[in-house]
TIVEX-325550 format. One record per residue: y, x, z of N, C-alpha, C in turn; residue in three letters. Coordinates in steps of 0.02 Angstrom, whole numbers, padded with zeros to 5 digits, always signed. Layout:
TIVEX-325550
YXZYXZYXZALA ...
This chain:
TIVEX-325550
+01325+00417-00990+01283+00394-00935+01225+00352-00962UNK +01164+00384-00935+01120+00331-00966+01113+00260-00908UNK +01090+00205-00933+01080+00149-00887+01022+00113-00888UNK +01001+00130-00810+00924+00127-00764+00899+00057-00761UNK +00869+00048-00788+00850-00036-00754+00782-00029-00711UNK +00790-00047-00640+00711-00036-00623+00689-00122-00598UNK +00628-00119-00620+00581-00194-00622+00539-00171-00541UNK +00561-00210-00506+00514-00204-00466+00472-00259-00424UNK +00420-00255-00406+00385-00307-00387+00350-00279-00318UNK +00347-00326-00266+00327-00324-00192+00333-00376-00172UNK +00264-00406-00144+00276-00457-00115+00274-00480-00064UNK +00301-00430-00025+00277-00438+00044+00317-00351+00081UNK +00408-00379+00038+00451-00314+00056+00470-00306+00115UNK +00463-00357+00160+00500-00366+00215+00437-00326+00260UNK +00368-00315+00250+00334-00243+00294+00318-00206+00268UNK +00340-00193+00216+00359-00124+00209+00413-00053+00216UNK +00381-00002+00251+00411+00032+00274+00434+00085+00220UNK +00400+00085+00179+00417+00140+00106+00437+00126+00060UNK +00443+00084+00029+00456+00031-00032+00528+00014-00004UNK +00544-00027+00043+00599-00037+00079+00633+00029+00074UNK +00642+00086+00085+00689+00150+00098+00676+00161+00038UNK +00647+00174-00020+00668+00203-00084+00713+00169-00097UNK +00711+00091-00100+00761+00053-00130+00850+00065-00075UNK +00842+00078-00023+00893+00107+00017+00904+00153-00038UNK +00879+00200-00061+00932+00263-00079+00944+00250-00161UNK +00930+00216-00183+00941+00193-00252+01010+00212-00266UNK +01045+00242-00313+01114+00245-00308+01139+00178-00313UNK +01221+00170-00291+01219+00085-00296+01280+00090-00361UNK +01268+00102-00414+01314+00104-00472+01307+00080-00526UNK +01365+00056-00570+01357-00015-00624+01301+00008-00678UNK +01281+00073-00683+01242+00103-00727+01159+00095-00708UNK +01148+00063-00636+01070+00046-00610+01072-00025-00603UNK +01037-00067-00605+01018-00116-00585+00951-00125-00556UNK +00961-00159-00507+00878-00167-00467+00843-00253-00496UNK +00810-00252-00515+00777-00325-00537+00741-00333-00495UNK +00716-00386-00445+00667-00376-00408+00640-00458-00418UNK +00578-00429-00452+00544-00486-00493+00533-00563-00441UNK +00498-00561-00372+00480-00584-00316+00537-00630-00300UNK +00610-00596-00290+00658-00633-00255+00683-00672-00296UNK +00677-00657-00362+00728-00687-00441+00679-00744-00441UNK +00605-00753-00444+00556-00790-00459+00525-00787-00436UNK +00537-00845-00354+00492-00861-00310+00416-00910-00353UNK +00434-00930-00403+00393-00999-00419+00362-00962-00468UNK +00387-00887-00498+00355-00855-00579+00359-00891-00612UNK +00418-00919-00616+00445-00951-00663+00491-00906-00708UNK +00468-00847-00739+00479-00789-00760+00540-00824-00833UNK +00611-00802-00832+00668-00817-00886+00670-00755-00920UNK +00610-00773-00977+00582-00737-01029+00689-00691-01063UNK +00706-00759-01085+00757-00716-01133+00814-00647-01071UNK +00841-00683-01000+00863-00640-00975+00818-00589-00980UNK +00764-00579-00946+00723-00510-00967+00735-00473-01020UNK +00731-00509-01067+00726-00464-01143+00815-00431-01133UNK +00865-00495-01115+00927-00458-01098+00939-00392-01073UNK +00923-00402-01018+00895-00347-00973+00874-00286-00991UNK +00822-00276-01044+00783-00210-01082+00846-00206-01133UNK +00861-00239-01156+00914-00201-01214+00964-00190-01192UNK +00986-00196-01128+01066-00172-01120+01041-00080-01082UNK +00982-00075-01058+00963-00009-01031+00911+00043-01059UNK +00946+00097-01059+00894+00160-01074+00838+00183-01046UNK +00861+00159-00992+00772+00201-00949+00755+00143-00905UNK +00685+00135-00916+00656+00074-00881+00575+00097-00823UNK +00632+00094-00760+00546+00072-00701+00531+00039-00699UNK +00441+00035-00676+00422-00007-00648+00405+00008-00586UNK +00422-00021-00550+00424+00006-00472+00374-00050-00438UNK +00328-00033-00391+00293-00082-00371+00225-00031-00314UNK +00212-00077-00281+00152-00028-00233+00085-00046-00275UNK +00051-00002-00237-00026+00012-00287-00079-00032-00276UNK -00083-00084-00296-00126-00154-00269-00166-00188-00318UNK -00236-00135-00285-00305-00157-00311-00316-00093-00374UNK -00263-00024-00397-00289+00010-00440-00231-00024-00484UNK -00182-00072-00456-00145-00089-00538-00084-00101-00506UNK -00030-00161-00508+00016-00191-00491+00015-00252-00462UNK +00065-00287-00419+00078-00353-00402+00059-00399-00449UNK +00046-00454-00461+00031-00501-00505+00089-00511-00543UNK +00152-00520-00516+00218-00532-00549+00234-00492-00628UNK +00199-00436-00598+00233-00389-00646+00157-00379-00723UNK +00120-00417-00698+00089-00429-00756+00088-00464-00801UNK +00115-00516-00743+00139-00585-00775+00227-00567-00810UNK +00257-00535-00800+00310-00509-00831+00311-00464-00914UNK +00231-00431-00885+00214-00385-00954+00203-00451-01014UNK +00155-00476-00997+00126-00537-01044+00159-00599-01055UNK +00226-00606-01034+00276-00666-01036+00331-00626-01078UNK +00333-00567-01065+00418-00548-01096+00417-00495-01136UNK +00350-00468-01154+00339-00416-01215+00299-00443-01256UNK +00325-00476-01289+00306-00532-01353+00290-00508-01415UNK +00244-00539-01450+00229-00516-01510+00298-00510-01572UNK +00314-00465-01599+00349-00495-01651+00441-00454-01606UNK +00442-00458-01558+00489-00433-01532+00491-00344-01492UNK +00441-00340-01441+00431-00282-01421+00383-00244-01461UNK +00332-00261-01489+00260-00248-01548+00245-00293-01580UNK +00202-00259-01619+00179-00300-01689+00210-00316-01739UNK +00225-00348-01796+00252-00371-01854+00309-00374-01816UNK +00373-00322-01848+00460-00327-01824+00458-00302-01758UNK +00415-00285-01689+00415-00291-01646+00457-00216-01634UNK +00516-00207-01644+00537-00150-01615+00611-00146-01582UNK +00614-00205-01529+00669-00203-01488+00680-00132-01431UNK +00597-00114-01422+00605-00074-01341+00597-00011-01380UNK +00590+00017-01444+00557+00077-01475+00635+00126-01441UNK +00585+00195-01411+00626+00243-01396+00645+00246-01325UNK +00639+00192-01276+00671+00173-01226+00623+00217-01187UNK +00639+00252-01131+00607+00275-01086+00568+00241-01039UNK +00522+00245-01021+00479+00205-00959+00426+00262-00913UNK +00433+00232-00855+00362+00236-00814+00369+00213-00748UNK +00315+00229-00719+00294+00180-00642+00337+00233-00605UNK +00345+00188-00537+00362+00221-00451+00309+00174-00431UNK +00258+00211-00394+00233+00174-00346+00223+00227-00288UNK +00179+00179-00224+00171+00194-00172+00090+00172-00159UNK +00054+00212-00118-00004+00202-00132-00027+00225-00051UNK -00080+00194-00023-00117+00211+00027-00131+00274+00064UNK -00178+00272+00001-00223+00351+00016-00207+00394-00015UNK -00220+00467+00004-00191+00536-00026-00214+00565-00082UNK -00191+00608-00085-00219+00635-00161-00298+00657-00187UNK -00324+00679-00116-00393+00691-00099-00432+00609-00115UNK -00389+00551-00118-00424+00498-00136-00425+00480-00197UNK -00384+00511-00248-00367+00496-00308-00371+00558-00368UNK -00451+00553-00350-00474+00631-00393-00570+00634-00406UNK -00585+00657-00466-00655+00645-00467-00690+00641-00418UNK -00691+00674-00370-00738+00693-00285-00722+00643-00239UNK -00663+00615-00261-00633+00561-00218-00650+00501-00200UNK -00659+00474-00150-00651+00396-00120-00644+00340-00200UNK -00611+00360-00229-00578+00307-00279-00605+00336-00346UNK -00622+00387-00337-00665+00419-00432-00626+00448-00470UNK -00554+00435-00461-00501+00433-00535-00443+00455-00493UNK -00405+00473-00552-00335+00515-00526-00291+00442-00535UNK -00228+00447-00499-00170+00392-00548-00163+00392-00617UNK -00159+00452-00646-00127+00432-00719-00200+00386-00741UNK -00236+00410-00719-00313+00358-00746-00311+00282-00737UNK -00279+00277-00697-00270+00201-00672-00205+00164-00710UNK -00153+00214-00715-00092+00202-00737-00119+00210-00824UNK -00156+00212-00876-00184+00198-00942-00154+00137-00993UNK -00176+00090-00922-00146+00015-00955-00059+00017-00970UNK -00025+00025-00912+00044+00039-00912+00054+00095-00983UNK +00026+00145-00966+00038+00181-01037+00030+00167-01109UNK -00030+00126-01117-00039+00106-01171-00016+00037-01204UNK +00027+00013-01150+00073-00061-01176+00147-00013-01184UNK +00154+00024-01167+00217+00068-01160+00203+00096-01256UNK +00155+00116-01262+00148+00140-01332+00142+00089-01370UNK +00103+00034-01358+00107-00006-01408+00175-00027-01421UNK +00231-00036-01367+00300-00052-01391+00335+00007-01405UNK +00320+00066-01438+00348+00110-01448+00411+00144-01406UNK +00373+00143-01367+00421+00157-01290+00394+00244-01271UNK +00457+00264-01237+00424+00331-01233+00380+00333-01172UNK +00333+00347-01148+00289+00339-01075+00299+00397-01028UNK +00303+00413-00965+00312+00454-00955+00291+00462-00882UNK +00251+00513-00846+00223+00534-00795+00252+00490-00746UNK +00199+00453-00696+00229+00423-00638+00274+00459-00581UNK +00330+00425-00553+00339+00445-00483+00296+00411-00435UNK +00260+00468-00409+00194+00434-00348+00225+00450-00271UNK +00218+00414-00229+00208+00422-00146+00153+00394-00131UNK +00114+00447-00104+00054+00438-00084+00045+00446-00009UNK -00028+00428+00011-00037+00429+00078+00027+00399+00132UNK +00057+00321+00102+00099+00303+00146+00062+00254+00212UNK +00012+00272+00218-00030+00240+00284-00027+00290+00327UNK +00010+00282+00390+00023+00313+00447+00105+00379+00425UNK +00113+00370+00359+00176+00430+00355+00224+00417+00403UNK +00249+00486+00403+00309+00498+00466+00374+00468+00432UNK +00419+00441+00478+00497+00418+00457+00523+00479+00423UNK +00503+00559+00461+00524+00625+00404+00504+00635+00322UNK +00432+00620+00343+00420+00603+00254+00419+00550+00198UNK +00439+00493+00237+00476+00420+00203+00555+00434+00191UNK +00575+00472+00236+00659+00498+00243+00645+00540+00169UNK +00608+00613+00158+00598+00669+00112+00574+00613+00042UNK +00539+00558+00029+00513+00531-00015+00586+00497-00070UNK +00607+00465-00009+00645+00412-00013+00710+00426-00055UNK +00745+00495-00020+00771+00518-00040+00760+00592-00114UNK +00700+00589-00134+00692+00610-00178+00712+00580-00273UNK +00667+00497-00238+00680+00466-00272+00763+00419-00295UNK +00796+00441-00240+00868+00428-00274+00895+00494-00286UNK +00879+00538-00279+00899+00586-00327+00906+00604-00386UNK +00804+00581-00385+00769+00565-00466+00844+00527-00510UNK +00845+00471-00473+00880+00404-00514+00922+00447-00529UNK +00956+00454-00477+01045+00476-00505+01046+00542-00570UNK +01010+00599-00574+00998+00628-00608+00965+00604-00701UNK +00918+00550-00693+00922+00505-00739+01018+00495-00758UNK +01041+00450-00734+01086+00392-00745+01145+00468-00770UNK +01145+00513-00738+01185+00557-00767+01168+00626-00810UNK +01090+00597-00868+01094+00641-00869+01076+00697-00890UNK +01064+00734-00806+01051+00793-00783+00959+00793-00799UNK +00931+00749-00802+00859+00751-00774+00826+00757-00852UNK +00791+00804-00876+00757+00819-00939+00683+00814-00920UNK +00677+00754-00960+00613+00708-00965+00573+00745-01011UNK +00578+00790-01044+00544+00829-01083+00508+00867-01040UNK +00524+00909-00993+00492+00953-00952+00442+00934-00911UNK +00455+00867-00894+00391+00824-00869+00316+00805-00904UNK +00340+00826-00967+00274+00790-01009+00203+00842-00982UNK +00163+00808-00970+00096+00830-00982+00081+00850-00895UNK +00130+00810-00865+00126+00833-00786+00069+00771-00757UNK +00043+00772-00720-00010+00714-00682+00050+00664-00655UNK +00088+00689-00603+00166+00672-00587+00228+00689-00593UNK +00280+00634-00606+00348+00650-00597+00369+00688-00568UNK +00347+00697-00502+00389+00727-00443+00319+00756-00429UNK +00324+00793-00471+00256+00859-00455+00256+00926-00408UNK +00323+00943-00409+00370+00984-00377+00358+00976-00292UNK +00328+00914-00293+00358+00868-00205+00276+00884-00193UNK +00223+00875-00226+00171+00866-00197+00157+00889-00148UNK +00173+00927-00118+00161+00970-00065+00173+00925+00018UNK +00241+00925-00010+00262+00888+00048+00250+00799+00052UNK +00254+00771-00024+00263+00709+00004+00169+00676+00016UNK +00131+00726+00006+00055+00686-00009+00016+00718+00045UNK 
């Protein structure tokens, strides 16, 4: 069994309607853990060494968080730059996280038509998602295509229900597994398969 750790950051979970139901279908088993940066550290008073605990006891690491401003919650930046330390995750000795799987879940506004050269926004996700990728490489981490939900402004409870439950599928297939991360490479998204329906 591999074991999931997902980092997630929201600050403001209690209205959200999408973010809230992924974490509903999360499998609830000793092999996942949910970190949820916000509730652990109301003050960001971020406990650098549990973190680092945290990454070495698990194989595959989310970052789960909604799409705010083109990047992440503040927490979780402040998490990147507090707990991936020189000398430990990169740089001179830095190879605690080398090999470990990573990438984003987020949730995002506008649709795909907004997140494309012609688009409202100029740029696709993985364009935005760069930074995430390239701290992922500098710790010799493997990086790997986001899980996106898009267009969650005005979505139906049917396609928050279809999202929601995709993404604990995702998980559980991880945690057992079943899910070959190889076949994903070179995809725009994770759940590329879904575009249809979930965007």
């Amino acid at each position: 069994m591999r074991k999931v750790l997902i980092i997630f950051a929201h600050p403001r979970l209690e209205n959200s309607r999408v973010n809230r139901q992924l974490l509903v279908r999360v499998p609830a088993s000793p092999s996942v853990t949910i970190n949820d940066l916000y509730e652990t550290y109301p003050d960001f008073n971020i406990d650098i060494e549990r973190e680092k605990a945290l990454l070495l006891e698990n194989d595959v690491i989310i970052w789960h968080h909604p799409f705010y401003w083109y990047s992440s919650p503040p927490i979780l930046k402040q998490w990147i730059d507090m707990v991936l330390e020189y000398g430990w995750a990169y740089g001179n000795g830095g190879e605690a996280l080398r090999g470990k799987v990573v990438f984003n879940a987020i949730t995002a506004g506008g649709n795909a038509e907004a997140y494309c050269p012609d688009g409202y926004n100029c740029y696709t996700i993985p364009d935005f998602m760069r930074p995430f990728e390239q701290t992922a490489r500098l710790c010799k981490m493997d990086y790997k295509p986001p899980f996106v939900v898009l267009g969650t402004h005005g979505m139906s409870q049917e396609r928050i229900l279809s999202a929601s439950t995709e993404y604990g599928m995702l998980i559980e297939s991880i945690e057992n597994e079943s899910f070959d991360f190889e076949s994903v490479n070179g995809n725009a998204y994770l759940n590329s398969k879904l575009m249809g329906t979930l965007i």
